[in-house]
C-alpha positions in Angstrom: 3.1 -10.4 -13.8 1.8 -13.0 -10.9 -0.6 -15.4 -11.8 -2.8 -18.3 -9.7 -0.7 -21.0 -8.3 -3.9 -23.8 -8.7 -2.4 -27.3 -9.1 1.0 -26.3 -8.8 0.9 -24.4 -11.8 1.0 -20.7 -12.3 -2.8 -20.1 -14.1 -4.2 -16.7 -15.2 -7.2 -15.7 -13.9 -10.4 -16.1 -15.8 -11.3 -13.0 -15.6 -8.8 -11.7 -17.5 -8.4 -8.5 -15.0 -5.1 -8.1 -13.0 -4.8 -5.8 -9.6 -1.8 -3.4 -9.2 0.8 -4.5 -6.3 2.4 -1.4 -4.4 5.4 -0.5 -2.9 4.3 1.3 0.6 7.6 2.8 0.6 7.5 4.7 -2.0 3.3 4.5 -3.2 4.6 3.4 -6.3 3.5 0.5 -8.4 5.9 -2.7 -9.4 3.8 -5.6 -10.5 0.6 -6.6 -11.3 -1.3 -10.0 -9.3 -4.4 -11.7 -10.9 -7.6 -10.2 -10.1 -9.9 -13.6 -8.9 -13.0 -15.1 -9.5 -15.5 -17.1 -8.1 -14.7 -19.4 -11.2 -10.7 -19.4 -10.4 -11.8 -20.2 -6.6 -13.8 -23.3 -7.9 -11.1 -24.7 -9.9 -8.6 -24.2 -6.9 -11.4 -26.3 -4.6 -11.6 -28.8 -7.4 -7.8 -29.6 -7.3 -7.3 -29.6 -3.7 -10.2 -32.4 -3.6 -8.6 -34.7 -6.2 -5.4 -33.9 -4.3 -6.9 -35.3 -1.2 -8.8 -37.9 -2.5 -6.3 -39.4 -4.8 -3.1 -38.4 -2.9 -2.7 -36.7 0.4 -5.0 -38.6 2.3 -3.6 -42.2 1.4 -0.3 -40.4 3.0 1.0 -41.7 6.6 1.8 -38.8 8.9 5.9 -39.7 8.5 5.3 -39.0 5.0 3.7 -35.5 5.3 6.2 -34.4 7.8 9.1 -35.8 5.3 7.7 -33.3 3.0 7.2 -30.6 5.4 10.5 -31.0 6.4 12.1 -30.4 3.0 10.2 -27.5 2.3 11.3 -26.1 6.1 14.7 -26.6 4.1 13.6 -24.9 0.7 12.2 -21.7 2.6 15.5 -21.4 4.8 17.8 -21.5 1.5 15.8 -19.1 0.0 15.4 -16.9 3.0 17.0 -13.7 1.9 14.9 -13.8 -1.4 11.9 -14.3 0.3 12.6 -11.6 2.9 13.2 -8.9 -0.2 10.3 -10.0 -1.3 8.4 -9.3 2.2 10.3 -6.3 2.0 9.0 -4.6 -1.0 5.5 -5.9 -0.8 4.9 -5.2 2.8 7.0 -2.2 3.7 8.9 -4.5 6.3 12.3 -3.3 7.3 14.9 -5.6 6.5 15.6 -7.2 10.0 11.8 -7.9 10.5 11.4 -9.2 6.8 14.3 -11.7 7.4 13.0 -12.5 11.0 9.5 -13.3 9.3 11.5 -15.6 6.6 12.8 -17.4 9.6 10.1 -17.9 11.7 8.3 -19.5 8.0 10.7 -22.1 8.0 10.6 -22.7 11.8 6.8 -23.6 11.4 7.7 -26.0 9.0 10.1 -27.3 11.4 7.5 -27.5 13.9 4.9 -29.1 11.9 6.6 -31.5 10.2 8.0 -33.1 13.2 4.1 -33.3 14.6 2.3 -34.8 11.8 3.0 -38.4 13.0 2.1 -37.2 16.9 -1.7 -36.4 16.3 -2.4 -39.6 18.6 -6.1 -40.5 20.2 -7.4 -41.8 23.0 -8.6 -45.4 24.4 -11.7 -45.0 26.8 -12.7 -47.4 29.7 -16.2 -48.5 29.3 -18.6 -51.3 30.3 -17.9 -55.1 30.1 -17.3 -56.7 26.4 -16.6 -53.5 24.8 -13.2 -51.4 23.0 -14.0 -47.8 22.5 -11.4 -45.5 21.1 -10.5 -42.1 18.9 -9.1 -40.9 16.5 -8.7 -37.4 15.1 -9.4 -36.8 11.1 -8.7 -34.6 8.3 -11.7 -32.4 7.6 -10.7 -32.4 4.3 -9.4 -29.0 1.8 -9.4 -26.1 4.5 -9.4 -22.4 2.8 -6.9 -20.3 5.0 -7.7 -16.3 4.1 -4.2 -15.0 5.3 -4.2 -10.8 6.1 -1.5 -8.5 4.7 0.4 -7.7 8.0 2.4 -11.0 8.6 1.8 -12.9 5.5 4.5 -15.4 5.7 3.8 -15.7 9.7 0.4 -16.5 9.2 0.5 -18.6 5.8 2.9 -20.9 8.3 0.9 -21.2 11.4 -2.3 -21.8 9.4 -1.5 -23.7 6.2 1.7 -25.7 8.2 -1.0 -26.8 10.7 -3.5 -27.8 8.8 -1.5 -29.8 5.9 0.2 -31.3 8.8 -3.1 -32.5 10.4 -3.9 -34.1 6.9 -5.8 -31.3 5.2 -5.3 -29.3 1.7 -5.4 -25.8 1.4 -6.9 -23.1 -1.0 -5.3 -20.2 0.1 -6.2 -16.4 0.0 -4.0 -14.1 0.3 -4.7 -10.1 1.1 -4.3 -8.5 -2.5 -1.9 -5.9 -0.7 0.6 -8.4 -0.2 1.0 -12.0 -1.5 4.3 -12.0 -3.2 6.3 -14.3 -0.9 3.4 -16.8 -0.8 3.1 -17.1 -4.3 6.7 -18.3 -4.2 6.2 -20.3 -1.2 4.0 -22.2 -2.8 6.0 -22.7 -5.8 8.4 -23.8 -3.7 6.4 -26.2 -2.3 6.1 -27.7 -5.6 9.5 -27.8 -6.0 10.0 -30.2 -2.9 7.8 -32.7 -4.3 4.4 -31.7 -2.8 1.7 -33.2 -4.8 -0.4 -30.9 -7.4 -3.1 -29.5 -5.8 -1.9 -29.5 -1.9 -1.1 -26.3 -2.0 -3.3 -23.6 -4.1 -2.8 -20.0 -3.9 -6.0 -17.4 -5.6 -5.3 -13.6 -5.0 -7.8 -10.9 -5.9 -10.4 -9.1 -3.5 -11.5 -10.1 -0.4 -15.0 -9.8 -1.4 -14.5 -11.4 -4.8 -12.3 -14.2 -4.1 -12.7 -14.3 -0.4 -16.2 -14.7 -0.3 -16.7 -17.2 -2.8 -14.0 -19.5 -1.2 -15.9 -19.5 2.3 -19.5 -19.8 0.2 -17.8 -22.9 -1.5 -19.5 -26.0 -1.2 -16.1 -27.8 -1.3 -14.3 -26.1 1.6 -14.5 -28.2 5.0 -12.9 -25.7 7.0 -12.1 -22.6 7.0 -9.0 -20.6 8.9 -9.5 -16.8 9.0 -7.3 -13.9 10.3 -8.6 -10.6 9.4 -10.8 -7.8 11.1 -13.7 -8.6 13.7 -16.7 -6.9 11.0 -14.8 -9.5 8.2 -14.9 -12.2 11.1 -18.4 -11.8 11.2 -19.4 -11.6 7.6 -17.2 -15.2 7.5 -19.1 -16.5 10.7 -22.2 -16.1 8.8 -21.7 -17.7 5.6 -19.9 -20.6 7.0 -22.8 -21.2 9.5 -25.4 -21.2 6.3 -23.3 -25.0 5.6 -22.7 -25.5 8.9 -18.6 -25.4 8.1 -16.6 -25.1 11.0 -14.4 -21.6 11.4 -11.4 -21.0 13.3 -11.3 -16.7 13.4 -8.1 -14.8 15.0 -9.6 -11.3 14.9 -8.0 -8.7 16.3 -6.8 -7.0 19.6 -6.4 -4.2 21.9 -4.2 -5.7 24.2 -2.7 -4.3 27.6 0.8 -3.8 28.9 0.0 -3.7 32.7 3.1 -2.2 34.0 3.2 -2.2 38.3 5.3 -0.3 40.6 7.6 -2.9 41.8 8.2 -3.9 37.7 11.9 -3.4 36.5 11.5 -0.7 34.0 15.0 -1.2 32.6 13.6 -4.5 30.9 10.0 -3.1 30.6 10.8 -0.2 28.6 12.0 -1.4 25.4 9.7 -4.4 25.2 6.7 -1.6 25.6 8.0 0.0 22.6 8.8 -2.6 20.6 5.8 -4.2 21.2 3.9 -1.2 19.6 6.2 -0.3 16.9 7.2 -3.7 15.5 5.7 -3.8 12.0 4.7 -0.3 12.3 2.1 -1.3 14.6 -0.2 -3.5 12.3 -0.1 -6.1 14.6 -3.0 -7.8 15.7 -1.0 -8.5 18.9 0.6 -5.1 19.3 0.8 -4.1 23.0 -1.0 -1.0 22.5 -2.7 0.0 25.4 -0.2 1.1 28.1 -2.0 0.9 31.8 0.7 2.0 34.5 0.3 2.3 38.2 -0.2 6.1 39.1 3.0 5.7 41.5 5.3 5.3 38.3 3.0 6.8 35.7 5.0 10.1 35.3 8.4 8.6 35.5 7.4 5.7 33.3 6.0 8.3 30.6 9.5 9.9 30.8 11.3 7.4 30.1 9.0 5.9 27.1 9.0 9.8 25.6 12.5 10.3 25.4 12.9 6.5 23.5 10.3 7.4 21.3 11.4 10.7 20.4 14.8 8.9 19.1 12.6 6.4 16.9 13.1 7.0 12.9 10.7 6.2 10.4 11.9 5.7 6.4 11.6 3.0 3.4 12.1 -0.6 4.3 15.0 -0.5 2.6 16.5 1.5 4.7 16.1 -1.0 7.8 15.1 1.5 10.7 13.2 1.3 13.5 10.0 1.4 11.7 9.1 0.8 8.0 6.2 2.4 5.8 2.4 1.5 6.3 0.7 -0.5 4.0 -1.6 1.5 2.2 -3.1 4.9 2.3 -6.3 4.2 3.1 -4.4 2.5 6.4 -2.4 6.1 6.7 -5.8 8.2 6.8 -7.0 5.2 9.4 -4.1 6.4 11.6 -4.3 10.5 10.8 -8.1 10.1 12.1 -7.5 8.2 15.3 -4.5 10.5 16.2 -6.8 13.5 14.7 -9.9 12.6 17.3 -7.0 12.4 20.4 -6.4 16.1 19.3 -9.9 17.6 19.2 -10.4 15.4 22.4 -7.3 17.7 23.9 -5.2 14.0 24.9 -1.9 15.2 25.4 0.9 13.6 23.0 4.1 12.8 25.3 6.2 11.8 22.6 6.8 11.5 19.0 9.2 9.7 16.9 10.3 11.4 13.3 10.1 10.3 9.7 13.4 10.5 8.1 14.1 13.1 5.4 14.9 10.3 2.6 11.1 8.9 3.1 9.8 9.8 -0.4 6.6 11.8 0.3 4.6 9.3 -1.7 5.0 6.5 0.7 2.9 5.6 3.9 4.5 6.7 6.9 3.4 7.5 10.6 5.7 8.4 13.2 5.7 6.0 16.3 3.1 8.3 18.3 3.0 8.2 22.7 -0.4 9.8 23.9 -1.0 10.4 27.8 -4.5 9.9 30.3 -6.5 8.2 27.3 -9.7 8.3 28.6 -11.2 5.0 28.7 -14.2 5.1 26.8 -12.5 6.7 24.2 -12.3 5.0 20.6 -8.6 5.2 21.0 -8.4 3.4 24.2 -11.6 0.8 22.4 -10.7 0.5 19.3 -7.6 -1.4 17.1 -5.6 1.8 15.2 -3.7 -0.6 13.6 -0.7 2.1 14.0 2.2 2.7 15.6 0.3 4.5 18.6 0.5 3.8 22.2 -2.4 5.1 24.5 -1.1 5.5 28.4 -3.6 5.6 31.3 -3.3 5.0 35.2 -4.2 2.6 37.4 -5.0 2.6 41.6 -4.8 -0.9 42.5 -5.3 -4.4 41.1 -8.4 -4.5 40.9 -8.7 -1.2 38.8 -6.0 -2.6 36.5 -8.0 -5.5 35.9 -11.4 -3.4 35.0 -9.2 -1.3 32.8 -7.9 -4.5 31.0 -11.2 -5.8 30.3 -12.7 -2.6 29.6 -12.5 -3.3 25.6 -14.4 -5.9 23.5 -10.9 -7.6 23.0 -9.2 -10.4 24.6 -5.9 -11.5 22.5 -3.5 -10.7 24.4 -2.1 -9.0 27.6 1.5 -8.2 28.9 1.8 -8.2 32.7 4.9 -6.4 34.5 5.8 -7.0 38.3 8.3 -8.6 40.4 5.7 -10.0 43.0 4.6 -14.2 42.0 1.0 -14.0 43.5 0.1 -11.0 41.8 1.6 -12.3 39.0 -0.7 -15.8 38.6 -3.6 -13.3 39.9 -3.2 -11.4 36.9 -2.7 -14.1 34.9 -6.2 -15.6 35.5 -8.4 -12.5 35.9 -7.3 -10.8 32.7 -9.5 -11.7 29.4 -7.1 -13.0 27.5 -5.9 -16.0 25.0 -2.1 -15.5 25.8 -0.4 -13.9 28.9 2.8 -12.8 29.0 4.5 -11.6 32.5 7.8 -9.8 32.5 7.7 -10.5 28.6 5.5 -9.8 25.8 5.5 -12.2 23.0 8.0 -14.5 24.3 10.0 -14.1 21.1 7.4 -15.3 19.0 6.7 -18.7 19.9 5.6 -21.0 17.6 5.1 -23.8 20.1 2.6 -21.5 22.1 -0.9 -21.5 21.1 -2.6 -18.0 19.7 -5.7 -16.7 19.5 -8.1 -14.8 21.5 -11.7 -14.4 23.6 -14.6 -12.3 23.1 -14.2 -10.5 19.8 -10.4 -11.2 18.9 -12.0 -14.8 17.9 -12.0 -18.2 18.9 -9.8 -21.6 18.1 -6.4 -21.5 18.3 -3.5 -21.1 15.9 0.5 -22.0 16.5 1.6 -25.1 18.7 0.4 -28.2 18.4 -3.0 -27.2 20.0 -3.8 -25.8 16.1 -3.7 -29.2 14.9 -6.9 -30.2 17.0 -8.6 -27.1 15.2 -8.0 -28.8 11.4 -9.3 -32.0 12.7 -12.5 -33.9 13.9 -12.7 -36.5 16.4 -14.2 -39.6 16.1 -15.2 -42.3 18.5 -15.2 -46.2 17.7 -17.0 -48.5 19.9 -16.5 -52.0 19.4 -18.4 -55.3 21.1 -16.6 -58.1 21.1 -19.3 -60.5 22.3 
């Protein structure tokens, strides 16, 4: 049994009610989390405000990265726990589970060293006065972290915002919140102050609602769907609280003639099949020149068809899917492409060991997605790649922009102007040529345009986002 973590202390919900945790591997359950309230979201808020009144605010920047810093340490000692943890909950295989335990730490690493870097400005301005800045805490932020990457995202979002002076009331997706609850006991553990960090699980539109409807929440850091975006967008706007929103993407791999396919190929796939493809990043529409479009297909179909699919226990190339309800998502995308006669290139298998109760999709390679088409528009959330051709440039770009999304695009050629062309025509928050993620980067500021959100996330650019700036003008006669 899991309970709150509100004041670093493990506290039952009021409600009394408990949710069932699942194992995506198998379908099966293995423990139980609280099921929130809006009552169990109040006494979180109430804790992280006497936290930052009382405590974390009177604390110099050196001090908070201090603390960061040990828990950096804490989460990298207890990496391998955490990462089974990961494991089970999320249906990770082992190498990403450990890989996600790593890059937790790391953004404590990162953080802590910025907390003391978070500088202003001085301004030149008329005779006889001083004006300056200074950026400040808004206060206790409420981070609503999605299933997919939970320790990722728990790092990019609460790391920044406790290192920019804030305290956090955190939400974690009630399909996976495990390794957060122990995070955050860890945290406690290092000597963070009761109340700095507060963890409520239960249902988004229990618990998640009545955090960003709380009176008592200054900001609030959301990475979820665009429709859930929305709903947040609106409540936050009825108080006027400020929102930072990462929401989602159906992001390009651009792939030109004169690209080196050698290096292109197994960035494409991982790109799509990392995490199972529930990545909000996920590379997963493919747009090749028509010179190389068969012979790049070829290639990418004969990878694919190698790819195995079982528990995450069994660490292969791709792990389980969440949830059912995420399976039946992907059976009616890949359902529609059949009906609309797309031809599937490629398929990858799921291992005879998979028990038949668990969530799995084999990696999926579907040819000349039209590009109106929902699966060429819309986020599948799957381990699905959707291939179409391009003429020229300028028909790559219109088929890059072609989608409501703009989080992130992957750009493949050998030639430097096209490449910086690219780079500023596509509608994108990150753009990656010759590489697509750039290994994960935590220094490099995320987030998208149009619907995949705005503000940004990772680097020290997030720390601006959990701050305000103010502006002192003094006259000194």
């Amino acid at each position: 049994m899991q309970y709150h973590f509100i004041a670093n202390t493990a506290t039952p919900s009021s409600s009394g009610r408990t949710l069932p945790m699942i194992d995506p591997s198998d379908g099966q359950p293995f423990d139980e989390i609280q099921r929130g309230t809006a009552q169990d979201v109040d006494q979180a808020v109430r804790a992280a405000r006497k936290c930052y009144d009382s405590v974390w605010s009177k604390l110099s920047g050196a001090e908070r990265g201090r603390l960061l810093m040990r828990l950096s340490a804490k989460v990298a000692e207890h990496a391998d726990a955490l990462a089974l943890i990961e494991q089970r909950d999320c249906g990770k295989p082992t190498k990403q589970a450990r890989a996600d335990a790593a890059a937790l730490a790391r953004y404590f690493e990162f953080y802590a060293g910025a907390c003391d870097k978070l500088h202003g400005q001085t301004i030149p301005y008329q005779e006889g006065f001083s004006v300056f800045t200074w950026r400040e805490a808004y206060g206790v932020v409420g981070n609503i972290i999605p299933w997919n990457y939970p320790m990722q995202i728990f790092g990019r979002s609460v790391g920044g915002a406790l290192a920019a002076g804030n305290v956090c009331v955190v939400k974690p997706s009630e399909d996976a919140c495990l390794s957060l609850l122990k995070v955050a006991q860890l945290a406690a553990e290092v000597g963070f102050p009761a109340g700095a960090i507060n963890i409520v699980t239960g249902y988004g539109h229990e618990v998640g609602d009545a955090l960003a409807r709380h009176s008592g929440i200054d900001h609030i850091s959301f990475t979820g769907s665009p429709s859930v975006g929305t709903i947040i967008q609106q409540v936050a706007a009825e108080r006027h609280c400020p929102v930072t929103l990462e929401l989602g993407g159906k992001s390009p791999q651009i792939v030109f003639a004169d690209a080196d396919l050698d290096a292109a190929v197994p960035t494409i796939i991982n790109a799509i099949v990392q995490n199972a493809g529930q990545t909000c990043s996920a590379g997963s529409r493919l747009l090749v020149d028509g010179l190389i479009y068969d012979e790049l297909l070829e290639r990418l179909g004969q990878a694919f068809e190698n790819l195995r699919v079982g528990p995450a226990a069994m660490d292969l190339d791709v792990g389980p899917l969440i949830r059912q309800s995420q399976q039946q998502r992907v059976w009616d995308f890949l359902s529609d492409a059949q009906v609309a006669g797309i031809p599937m290139v490629a398929q990858g298998r799921v291992v005879d060991e998979a028990p038949e109760s668990g969530f799995y999709q084999a990696p999926t390679l579907l040819r000349d997605v039209p590009v109106t088409h929902r699966l060429a528009q819309d986020e599948i959330f799957g381990p699905v790649l959707c291939a179409m051709r391009f003429k020229d440039e300028d028909h790559a770009i219109e088929l890059a922009n072609a989608t409501r999304f703009g989080l992130v695009a992957g750009v493949w050629t050998r030639d430097g102007a096209r490449q910086m062309r690219m780079a500023r025509r596509v509608h994108s928050g990150q753009v990656f040529i010759n590489n697509y993620g750039a290994g994960g980067g935590v220094e490099l500021p995320f987030g998208g345009v149009k619907s995949s959100g705005y503000g940004r996330e990772k680097g020290f650019e997030a720390m601006y986002g959990f701050t305000t700036l103010k502006t002192v003008a003094i006259k000194h006669g």
